[in-house]
Legacy VTK file of the C-alpha trace (Angstrom):
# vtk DataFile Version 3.0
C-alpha trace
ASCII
DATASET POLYDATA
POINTS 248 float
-3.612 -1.536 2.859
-7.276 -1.835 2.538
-8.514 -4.863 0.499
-12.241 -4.416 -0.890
-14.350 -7.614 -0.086
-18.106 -9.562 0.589
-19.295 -11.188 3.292
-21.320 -13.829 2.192
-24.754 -13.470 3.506
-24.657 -10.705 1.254
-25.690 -12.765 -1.533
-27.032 -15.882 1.196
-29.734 -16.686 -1.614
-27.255 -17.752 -4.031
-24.558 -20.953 -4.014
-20.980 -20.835 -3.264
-20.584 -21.062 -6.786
-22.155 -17.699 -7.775
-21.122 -15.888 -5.102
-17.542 -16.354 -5.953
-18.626 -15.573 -9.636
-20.418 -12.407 -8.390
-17.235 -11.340 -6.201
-14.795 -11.994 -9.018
-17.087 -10.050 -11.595
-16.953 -7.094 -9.169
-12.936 -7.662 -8.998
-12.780 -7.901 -4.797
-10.233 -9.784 -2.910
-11.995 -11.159 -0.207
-14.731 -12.737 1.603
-15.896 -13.594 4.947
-18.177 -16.882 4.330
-20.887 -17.268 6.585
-21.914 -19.920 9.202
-25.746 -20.025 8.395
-25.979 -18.990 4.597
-23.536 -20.794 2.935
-20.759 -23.241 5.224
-22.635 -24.964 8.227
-20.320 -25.994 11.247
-19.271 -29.106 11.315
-19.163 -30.284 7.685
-15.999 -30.361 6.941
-15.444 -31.900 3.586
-17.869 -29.196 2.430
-15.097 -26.669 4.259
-12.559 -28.295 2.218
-14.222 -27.765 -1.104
-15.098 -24.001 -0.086
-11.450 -23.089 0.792
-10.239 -24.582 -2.116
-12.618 -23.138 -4.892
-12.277 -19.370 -3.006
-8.290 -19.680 -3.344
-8.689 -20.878 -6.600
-10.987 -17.691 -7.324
-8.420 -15.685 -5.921
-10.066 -14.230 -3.395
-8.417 -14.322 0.392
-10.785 -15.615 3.268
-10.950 -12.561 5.604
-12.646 -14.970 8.316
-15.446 -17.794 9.235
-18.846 -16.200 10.044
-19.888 -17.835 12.874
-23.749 -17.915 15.157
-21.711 -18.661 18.011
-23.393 -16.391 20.727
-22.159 -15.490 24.164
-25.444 -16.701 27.048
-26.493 -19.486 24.996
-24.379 -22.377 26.256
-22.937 -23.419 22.803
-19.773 -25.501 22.049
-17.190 -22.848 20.209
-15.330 -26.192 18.435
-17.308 -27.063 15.583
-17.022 -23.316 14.346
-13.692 -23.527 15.213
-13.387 -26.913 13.209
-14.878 -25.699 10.321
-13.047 -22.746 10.174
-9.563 -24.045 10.029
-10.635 -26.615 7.054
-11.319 -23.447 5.648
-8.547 -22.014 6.200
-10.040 -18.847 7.907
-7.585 -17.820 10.677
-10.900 -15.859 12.208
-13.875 -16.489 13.576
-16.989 -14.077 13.864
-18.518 -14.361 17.054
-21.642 -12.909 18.999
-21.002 -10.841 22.493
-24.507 -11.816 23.812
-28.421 -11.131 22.990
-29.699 -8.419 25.025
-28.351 -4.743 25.281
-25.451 -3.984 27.563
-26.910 -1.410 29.705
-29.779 -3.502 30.165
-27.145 -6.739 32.446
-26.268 -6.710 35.963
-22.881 -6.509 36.863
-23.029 -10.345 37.492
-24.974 -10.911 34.031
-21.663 -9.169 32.152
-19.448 -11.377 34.409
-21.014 -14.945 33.439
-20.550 -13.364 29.693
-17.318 -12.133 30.002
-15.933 -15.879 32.004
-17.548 -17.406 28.871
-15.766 -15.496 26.107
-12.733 -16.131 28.474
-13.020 -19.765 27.987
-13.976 -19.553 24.250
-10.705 -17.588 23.715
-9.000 -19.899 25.646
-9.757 -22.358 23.012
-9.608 -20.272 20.184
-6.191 -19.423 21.063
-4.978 -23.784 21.103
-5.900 -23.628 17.658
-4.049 -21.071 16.673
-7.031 -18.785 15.797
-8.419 -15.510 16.694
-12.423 -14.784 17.578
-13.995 -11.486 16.605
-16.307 -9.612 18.340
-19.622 -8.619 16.214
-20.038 -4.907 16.509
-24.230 -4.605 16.954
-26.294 -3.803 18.652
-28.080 -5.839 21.626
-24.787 -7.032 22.630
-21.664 -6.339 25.004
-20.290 -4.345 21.718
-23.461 -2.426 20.851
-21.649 0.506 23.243
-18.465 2.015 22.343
-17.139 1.954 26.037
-18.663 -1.519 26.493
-17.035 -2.964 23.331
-13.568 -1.186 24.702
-14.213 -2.685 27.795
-14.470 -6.312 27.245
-11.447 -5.991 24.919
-9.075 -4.773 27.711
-10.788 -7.252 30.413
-9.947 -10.261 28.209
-7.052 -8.641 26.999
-5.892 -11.744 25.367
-4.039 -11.736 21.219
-6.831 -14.239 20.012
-9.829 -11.580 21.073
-10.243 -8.886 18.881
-13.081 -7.294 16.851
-14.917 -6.402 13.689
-16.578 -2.651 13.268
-19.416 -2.020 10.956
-21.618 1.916 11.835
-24.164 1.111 14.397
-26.990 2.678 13.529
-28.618 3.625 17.124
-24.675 5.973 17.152
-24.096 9.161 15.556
-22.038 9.212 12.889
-19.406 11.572 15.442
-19.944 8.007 18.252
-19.135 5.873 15.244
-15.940 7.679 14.650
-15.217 7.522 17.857
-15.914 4.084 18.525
-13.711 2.774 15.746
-10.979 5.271 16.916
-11.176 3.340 20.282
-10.768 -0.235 19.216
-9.030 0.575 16.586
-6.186 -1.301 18.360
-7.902 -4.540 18.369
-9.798 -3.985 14.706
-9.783 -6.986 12.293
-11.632 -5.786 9.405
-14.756 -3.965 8.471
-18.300 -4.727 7.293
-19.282 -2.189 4.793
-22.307 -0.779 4.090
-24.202 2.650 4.687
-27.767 3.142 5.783
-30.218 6.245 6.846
-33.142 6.598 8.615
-34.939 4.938 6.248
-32.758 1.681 6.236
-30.235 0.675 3.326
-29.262 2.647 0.418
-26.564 2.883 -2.291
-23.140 3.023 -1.127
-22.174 6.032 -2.930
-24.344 7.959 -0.828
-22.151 7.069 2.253
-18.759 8.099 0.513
-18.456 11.046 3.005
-18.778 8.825 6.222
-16.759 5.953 4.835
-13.678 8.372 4.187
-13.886 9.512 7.231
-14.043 5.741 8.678
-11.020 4.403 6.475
-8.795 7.992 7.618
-9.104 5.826 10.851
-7.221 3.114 10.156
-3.634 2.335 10.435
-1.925 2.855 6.982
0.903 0.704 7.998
-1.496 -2.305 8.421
-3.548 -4.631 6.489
-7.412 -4.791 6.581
-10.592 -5.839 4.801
-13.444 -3.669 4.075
-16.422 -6.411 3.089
-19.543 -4.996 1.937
-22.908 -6.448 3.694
-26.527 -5.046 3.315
-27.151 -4.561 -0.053
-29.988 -1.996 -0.950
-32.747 -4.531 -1.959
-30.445 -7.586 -1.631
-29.772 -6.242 -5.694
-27.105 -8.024 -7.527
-27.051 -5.019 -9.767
-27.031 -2.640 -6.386
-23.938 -4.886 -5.353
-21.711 -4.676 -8.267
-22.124 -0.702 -8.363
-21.378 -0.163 -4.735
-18.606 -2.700 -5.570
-17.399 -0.605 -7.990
-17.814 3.054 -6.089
-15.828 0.765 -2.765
-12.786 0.171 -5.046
-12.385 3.826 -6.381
-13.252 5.197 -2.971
-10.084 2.977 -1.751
-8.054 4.087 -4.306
-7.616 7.688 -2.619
-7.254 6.329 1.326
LINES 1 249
248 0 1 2 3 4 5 6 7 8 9 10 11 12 13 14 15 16 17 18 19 20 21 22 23 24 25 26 27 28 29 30 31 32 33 34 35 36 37 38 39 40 41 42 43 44 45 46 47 48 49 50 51 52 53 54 55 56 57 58 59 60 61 62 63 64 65 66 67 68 69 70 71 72 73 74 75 76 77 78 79 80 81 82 83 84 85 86 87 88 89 90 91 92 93 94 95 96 97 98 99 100 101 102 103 104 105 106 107 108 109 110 111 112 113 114 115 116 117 118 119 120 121 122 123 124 125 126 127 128 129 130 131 132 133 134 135 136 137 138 139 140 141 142 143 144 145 146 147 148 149 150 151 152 153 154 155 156 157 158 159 160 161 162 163 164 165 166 167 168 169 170 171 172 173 174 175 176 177 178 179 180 181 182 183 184 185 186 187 188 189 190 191 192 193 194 195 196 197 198 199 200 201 202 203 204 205 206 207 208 209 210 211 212 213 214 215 216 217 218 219 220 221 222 223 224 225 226 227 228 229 230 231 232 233 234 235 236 237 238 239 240 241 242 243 244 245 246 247
């Protein structure tokens, strides 16, 4: 089962408030709520409120949105925190700043002892980190990504896919063929060459992508990178998401 969805920065210009409204208008089921835009770590009566109105809307929290970044020597707990008031069971987090194939072997090693210790605590509250699929990070390679999975090799690390653009749409496939063992959910969204465009445009690629998956399992596919950050834009590639789903 594949459950259409937003993640919030989406729509970061507008309130909690209207981006429920906006996500309910488009009839989606989900939303990952993000760190920066729109739930800050550490305020946690602000969490509260959040979890409650998006249940009330209907809508399922796919996961917390998180800045935490691998190199930077930041404390995983408040996102961590502020994701259970929630009541996100995942946290988005960031392998790193600088391209994969650009760290020494001991570089990748400080990383990789870090995420260790992040999933380490992760895993005593009962929650699960994802990896950001992007580029500039351990993840921005599809043998990278792989890697680090099976090094940590632990239930609470797995990982988000969204298309890298610097891969071929064949090393996308790929990619999410190769984690697909550790996937959590999707960001959704399809650009060219020439940056963002309409959704529909991407309907070949993105049945291709969801053929991937695992029927027998339960995912979220949450659109991200509007063409023109359009309200409009969203609720038609909203709309073209939900009938695409309807024949995976």
């Amino acid at each position: 089962m594949i459950i259409p969805g937003i993640v919030s920065v989406t729509l970061k210009a507008k309130p909690v408030e209207e981006v429920l409204a906006v996500a309910g208008r488009a009839g989606l089921g989900a939303i990952e709520w993000s760190e920066k835009h729109h739930l800050p770590a550490g305020d946690l009566e602000f969490a509260r409120r959040v979890g409650e109105m998006t249940r009330e809307s209907g809508l399922e929290i796919a996961g917390y949105g998180s800045y935490y970044r691998l190199g930077e020597n930041m404390d995983i707990r408040p996102s961590l925190d502020t994701a259970a008031t929630l009541g996100a069971g995942q946290v988005r987090i960031w392998a790193g700043s600088r391209p994969s194939a650009a760290l020494t072997a001991g570089e990748r090693s400080a990383l990789l002892e870090e995420l260790s210790s992040a999933v380490s605590i992760a895993s005593d509250y009962g929650m699960v980190l994802n990896l950001e699929w992007h580029k500039n990070t351990l993840t921005d390679e599809n043998q990278s990504g792989l890697d680090v999975l099976k090094t940590i090799s632990d239930p609470a690390l797995r990982t988000l896919w969204q298309p890298t653009q610097a891969l071929s749409f064949a090393e996308r496939t790929e990619g999410l063929e190769m984690v697909l063992p550790y996937l959590s959910y999707l960001h959704v969204y399809y650009w060219d060459e020439s940056g963002r465009r309409p959704f529909e445009e991407g309907i070949g690629h993105w049945r291709r992508y969801f053929s991937v998956l695992d029927g027998k399992k339960k995912y979220y596919a949450l659109l991200e990178f509007v063409l023109g950050d359009s309200e409009e834009q969203f609720m038609k590639d909203a709309a073209v998401l939900k009938e695409l789903l309807k024949g995976v």
